[in-house]
C-alpha positions as CSV (number, residue, x, y, z in Angstrom):
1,X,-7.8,11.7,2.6
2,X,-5.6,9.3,0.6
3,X,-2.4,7.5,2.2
4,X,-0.1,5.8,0.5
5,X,2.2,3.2,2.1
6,X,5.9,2.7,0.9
7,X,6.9,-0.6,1.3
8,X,4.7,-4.1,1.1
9,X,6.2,-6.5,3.5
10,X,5.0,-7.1,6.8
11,X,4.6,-3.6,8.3
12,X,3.0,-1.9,5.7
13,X,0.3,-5.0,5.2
14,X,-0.2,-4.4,9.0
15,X,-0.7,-0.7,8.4
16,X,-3.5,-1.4,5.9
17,X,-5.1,-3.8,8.2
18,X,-4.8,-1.4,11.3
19,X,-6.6,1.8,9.1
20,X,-9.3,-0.1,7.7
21,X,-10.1,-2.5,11.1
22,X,-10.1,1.5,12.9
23,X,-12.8,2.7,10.5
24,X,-10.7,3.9,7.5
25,X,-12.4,3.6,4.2
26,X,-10.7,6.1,2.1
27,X,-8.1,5.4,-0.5
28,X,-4.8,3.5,0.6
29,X,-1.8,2.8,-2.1
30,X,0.7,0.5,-1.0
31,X,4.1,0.6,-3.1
32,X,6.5,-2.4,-3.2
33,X,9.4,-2.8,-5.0
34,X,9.4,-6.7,-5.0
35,X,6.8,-8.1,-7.3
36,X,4.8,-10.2,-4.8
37,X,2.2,-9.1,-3.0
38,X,2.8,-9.1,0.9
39,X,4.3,-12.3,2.6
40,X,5.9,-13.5,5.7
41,X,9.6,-13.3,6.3
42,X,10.4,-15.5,9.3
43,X,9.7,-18.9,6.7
44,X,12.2,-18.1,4.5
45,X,15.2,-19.2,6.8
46,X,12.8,-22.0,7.7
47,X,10.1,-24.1,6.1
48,X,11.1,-22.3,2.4
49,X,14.2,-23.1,2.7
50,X,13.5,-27.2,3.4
51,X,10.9,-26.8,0.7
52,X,8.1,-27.7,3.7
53,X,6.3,-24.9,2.8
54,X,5.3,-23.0,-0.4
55,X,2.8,-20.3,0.4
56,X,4.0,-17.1,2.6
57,X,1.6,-14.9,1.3
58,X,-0.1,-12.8,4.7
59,X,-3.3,-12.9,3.1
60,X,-5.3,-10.1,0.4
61,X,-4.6,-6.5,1.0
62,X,-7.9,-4.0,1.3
63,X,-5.6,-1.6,-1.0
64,X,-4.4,-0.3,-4.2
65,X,-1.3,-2.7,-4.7
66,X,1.7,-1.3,-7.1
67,X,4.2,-3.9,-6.9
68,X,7.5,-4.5,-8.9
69,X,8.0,-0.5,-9.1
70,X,9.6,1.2,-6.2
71,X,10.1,4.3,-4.7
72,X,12.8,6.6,-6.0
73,X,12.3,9.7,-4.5
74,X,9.9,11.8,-2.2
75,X,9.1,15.8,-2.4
76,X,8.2,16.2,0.9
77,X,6.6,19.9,0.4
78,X,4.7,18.9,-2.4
79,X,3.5,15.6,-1.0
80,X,4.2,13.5,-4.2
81,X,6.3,10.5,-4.1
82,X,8.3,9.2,-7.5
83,X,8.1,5.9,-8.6
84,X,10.8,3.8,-10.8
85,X,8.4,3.9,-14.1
86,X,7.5,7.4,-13.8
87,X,4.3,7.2,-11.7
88,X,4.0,10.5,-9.2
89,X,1.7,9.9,-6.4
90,X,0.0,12.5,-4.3
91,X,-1.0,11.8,-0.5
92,X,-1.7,13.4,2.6
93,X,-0.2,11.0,5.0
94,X,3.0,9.1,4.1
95,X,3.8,5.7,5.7
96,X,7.4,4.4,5.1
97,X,8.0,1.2,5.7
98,X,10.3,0.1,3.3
99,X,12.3,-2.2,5.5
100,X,15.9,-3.5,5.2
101,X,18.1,-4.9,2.3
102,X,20.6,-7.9,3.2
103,X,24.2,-6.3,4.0
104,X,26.1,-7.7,1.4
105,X,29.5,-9.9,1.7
106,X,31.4,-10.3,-1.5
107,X,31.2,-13.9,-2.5
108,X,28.6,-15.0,-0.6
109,X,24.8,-15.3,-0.8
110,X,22.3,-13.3,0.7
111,X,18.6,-14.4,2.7
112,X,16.0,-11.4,2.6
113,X,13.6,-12.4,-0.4
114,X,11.5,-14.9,-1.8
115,X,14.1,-14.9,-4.6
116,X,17.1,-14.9,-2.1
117,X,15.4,-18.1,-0.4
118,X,14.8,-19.5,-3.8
119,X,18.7,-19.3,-4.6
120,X,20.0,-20.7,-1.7
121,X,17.9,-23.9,-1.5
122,X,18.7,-24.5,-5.7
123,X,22.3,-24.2,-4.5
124,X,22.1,-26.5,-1.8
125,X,22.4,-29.3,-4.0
126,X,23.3,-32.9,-2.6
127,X,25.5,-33.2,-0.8
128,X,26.6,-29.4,-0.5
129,X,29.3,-28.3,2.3
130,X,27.2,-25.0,3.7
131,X,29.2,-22.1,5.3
132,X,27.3,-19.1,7.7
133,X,28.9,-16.5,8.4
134,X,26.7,-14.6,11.1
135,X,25.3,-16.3,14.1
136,X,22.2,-14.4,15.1
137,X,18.6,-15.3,14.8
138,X,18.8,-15.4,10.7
139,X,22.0,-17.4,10.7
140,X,21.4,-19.7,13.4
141,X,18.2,-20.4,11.5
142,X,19.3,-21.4,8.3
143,X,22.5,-23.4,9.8
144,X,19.7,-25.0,11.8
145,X,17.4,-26.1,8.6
146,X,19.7,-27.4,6.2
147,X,22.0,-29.2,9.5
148,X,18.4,-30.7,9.6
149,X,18.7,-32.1,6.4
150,X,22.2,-33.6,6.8
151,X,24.4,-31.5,5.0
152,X,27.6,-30.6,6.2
153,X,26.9,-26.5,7.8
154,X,30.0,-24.6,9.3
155,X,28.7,-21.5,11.3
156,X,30.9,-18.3,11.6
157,X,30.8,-15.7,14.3
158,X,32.9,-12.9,15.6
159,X,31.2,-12.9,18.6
160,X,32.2,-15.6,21.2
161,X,28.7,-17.6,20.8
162,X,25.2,-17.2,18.5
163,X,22.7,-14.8,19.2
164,X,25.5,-12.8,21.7
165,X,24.3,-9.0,21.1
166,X,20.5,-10.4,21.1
167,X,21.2,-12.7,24.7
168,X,23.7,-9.7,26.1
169,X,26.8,-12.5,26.0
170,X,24.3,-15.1,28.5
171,X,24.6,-18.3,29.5
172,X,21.6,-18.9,26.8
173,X,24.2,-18.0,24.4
174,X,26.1,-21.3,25.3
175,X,23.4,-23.2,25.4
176,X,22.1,-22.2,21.8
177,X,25.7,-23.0,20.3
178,X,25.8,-26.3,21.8
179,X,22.2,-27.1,19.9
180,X,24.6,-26.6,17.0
181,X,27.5,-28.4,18.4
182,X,25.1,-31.1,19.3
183,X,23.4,-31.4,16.1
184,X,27.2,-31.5,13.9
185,X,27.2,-28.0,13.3
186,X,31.0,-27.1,13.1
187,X,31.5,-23.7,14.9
188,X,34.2,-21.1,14.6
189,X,33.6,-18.2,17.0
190,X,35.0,-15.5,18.1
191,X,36.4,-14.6,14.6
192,X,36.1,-12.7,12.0
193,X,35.7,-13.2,8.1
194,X,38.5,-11.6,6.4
195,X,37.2,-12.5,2.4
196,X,35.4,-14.9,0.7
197,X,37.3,-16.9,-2.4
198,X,36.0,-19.4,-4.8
199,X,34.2,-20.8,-1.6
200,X,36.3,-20.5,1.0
201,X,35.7,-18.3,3.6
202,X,39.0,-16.8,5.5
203,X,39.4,-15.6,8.8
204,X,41.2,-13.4,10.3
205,X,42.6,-16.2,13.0
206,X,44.1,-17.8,9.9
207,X,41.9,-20.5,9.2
208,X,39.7,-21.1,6.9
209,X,36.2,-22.6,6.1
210,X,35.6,-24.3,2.7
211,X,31.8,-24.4,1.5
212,X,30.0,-25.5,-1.8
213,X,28.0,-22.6,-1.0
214,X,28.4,-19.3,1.3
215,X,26.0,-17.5,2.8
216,X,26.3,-14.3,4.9
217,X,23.5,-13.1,7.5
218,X,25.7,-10.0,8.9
219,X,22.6,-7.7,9.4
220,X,20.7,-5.6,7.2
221,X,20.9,-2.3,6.2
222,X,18.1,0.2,6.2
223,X,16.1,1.5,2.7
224,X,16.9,4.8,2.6
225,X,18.2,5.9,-0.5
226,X,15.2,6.9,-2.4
227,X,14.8,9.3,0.7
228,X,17.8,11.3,-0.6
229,X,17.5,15.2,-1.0
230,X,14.2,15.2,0.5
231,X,15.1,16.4,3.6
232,X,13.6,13.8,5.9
233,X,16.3,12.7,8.3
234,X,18.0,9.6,7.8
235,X,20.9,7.5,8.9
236,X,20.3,4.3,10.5
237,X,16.6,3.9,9.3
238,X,14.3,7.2,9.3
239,X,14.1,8.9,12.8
240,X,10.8,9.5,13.8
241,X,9.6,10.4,17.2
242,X,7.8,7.6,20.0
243,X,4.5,8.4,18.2
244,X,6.3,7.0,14.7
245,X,5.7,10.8,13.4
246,X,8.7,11.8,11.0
247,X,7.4,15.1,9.6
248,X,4.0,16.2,9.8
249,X,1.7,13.7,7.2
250,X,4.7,11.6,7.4
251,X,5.2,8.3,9.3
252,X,7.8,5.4,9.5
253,X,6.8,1.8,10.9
254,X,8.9,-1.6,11.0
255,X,12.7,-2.5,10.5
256,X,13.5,1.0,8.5
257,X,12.4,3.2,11.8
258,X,14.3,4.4,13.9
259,X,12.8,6.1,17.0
260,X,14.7,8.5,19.0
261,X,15.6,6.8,22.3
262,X,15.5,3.6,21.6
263,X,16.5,3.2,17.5
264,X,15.2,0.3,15.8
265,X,13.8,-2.7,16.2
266,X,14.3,-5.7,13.8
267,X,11.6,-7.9,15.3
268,X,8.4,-9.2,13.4
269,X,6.0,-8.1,16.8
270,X,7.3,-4.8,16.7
271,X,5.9,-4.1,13.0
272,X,2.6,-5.2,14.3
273,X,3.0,-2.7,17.1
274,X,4.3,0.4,15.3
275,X,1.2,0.5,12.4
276,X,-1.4,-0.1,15.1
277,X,0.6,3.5,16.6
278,X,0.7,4.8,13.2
279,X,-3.1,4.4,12.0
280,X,-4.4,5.5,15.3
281,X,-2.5,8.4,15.1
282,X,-3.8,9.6,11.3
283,X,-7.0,8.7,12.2
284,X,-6.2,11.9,14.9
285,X,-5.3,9.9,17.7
286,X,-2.3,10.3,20.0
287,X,-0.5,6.7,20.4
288,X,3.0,6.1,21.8
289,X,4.9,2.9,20.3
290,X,6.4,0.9,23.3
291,X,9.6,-0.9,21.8
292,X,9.1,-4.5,21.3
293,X,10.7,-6.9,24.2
294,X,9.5,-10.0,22.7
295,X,11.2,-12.1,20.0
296,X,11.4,-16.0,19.0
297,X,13.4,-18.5,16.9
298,X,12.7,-21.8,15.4
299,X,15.8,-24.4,15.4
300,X,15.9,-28.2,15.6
301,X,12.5,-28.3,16.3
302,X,12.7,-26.2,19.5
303,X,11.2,-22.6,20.0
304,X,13.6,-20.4,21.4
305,X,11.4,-17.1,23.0
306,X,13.0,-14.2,24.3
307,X,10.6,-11.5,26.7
308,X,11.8,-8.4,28.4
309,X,15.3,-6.9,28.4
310,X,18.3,-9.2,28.7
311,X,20.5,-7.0,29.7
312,X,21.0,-8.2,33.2
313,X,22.6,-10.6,35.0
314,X,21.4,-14.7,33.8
315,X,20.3,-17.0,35.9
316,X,20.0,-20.3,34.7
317,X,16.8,-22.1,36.0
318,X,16.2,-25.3,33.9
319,X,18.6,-27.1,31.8
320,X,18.2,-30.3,30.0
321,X,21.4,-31.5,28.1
322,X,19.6,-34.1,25.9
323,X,16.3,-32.1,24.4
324,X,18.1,-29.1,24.5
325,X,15.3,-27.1,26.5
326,X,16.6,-24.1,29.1
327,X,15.4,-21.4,30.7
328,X,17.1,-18.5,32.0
329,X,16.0,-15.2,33.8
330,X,17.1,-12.3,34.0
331,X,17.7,-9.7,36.9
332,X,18.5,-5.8,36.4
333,X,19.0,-4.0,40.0
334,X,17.4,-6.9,41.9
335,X,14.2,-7.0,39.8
336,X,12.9,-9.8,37.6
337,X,13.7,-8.1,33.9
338,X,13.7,-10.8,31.1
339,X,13.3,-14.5,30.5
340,X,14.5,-17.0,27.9
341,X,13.3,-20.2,26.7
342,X,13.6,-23.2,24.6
343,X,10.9,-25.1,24.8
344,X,9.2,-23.3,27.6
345,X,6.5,-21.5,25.9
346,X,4.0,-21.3,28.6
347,X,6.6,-20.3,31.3
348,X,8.0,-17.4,29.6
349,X,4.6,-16.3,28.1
350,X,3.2,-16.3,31.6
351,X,6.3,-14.4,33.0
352,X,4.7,-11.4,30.8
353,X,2.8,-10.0,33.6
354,X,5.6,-10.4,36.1
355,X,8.4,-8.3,34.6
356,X,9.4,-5.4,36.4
357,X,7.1,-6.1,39.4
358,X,8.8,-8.9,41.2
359,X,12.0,-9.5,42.7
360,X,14.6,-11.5,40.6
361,X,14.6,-14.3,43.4
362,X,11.2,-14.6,43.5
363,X,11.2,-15.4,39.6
364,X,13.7,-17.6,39.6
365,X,11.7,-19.6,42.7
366,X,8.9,-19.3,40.3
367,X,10.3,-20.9,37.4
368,X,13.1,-23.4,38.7
């Protein structure tokens, strides 16, 4: 049985380590269309950008590596897929996990790669004015790192605070912008960008944001395109069922699946997750993948965590103003649901066994 993987960031190196740790030894390809070899994400808005750390590689890969040459087309009858220089591989099970590219923003920069990384910290020259547009995990972070450093950071968002679809519009939400505020991050929400011009960014409130350099983390879209005219069903990521099946010898793990239900989920836990489903489920087993409710963020020094749904109603349990740690929980239908934190690792990681079995009031006793 040979498998080939599509896609060499996080959730294909997963899938690799998942098959061989279950007992696979056959043959495993692993295509990616960057040149590196499989490394970490989260640094890159982070310790690469500060130039703290070098080395995000996740470690070797017990597989056939063909980097730099990507995927440009699948014959899903035939069970070949087409590679960029020509190359036709033959499988019989396909895992694509070709994850997202940055959405684009004329005039503005871009985080995603190594490269990406690579250009924004060379244009971060002393002492550079930095405008974000996009306050969600990746924007926050970056705003967060080179605030850090002392230069000047404006940080854009059409939503009234960061992190606002992620948080569900929460008190946490305030919280998090007034780390910003806090720190001399210059804020402009609850607007939106109309263009980008020789560095300045206008909005459509009329006013504008003037940066030495401009970079937009607006979201990602999903790598899809080499799918084209193969008839596996795209649109927002490929739709595959709970069990991460697509079509039969095909699967679809990390940021690029979407499963029907519950659609996709851009979290680094959740690629873990889904190729633990998918190699127990070539290997002939019959796994369900449970959507992630776990996520964290790294800014001015604090850890913000994020467990169970947030779609609730926030309570606000601890607060103090001059660290910047919180914690808030959240209650759907009278029941203990989710919990944030800054700061509060072991409360929220000991919440995990709680959710969904205890009354809201009874958590927030707990925890205050």
């Amino acid at each position: 049985m040979r498998i080939v993987i599509v896609g060499a960031g996080l959730a294909g190196f997963r899938t690799v380590q998942a098959l061989r740790t279950a007992g696979f030894s056959g043959p495993v390809s692993v295509v990616g269309a960057e040149k590196h070899s499989p490394y970490d994400r989260p640094p890159l808005s982070k310790g690469v950008l500060s130039g703290e750390v070098q080395d995000v590689s996740l470690g070797p890969v017990d597989a056939d590596l063909l980097l730099g040459n990507a995927a440009v087309g699948l014959d899903k009858d035939g069970r070949k897929v087409a590679l960029a220089d020509g190359t036709v591989l033959g499988y019989d099970h396909l895992v694509i996990a070709t994850g997202l590219s940055a959405r684009p923003m004329p005039g503005a920069l871009t985080l995603r790669t190594l490269e990406d990384a690579s250009a924004i910290r060379s244009a971060m020259t002393e002492p550079a004015r930095l405008v974000v547009v996009g306050a969600g995990v990746l924007g926050c972070e970056i705003a967060a790192t080179f605030r850090s450093l002392g230069h000047p950071v404006t940080l854009i968002e059409p939503c009234p605070g960061p992190l606002w679809q992620a948080l569900n519009g929460s008190v946490a939400c305030d919280l998090i912008g007034q780390w910003h505020e806090n720190h001399g991050v210059t804020t402009l929400f609850d607007t939106s960008v109309t263009d980008v011009r020789d560095g300045v960014v206008h909005l459509q409130d009329g006013r504008e944001a003037a940066g030495d350099v401009v970079v937009a983390a607006i979201g990602g879209v999903p790598n899809v395109a080499w799918l084209d005219g193969s008839g596996i069903e795209t649109g927002d990521g490929v739709v595959c069922g709970p069990d991460c099946a697509v079509a039969p010898g095909i699967w679809a793990v990390g940021d690029v699946a979407h499963v029907r239900g519950s659609g996709r989920v851009e979290h680094w836990t959740s690629a873990g997750e889904m190729a633990s489903v998918v190699a127990a489920n070539i290997l002939g087993g019959q796994s369900v993948h449970q959507p992630s409710t776990y996520f964290w963020s790294d800014q001015y020094g604090l850890k913000l965590q994020a467990l169970g749904s947030t779609a609730g109603e926030a309570t606000l349990v601890r607060s103090d103003p001059e660290t910047g740690k919180f914690l808030v929980v959240y209650g759907e239908s009278g029941t203990f649901s989710g919990v944030v934190g800054a700061g509060h690792a072991r409360a929220v990681v000991g919440s995990r066994m709680t959710l969904g079995k205890i009354p809201v009031t009874e958590a927030v006793s707990r925890l205050s």
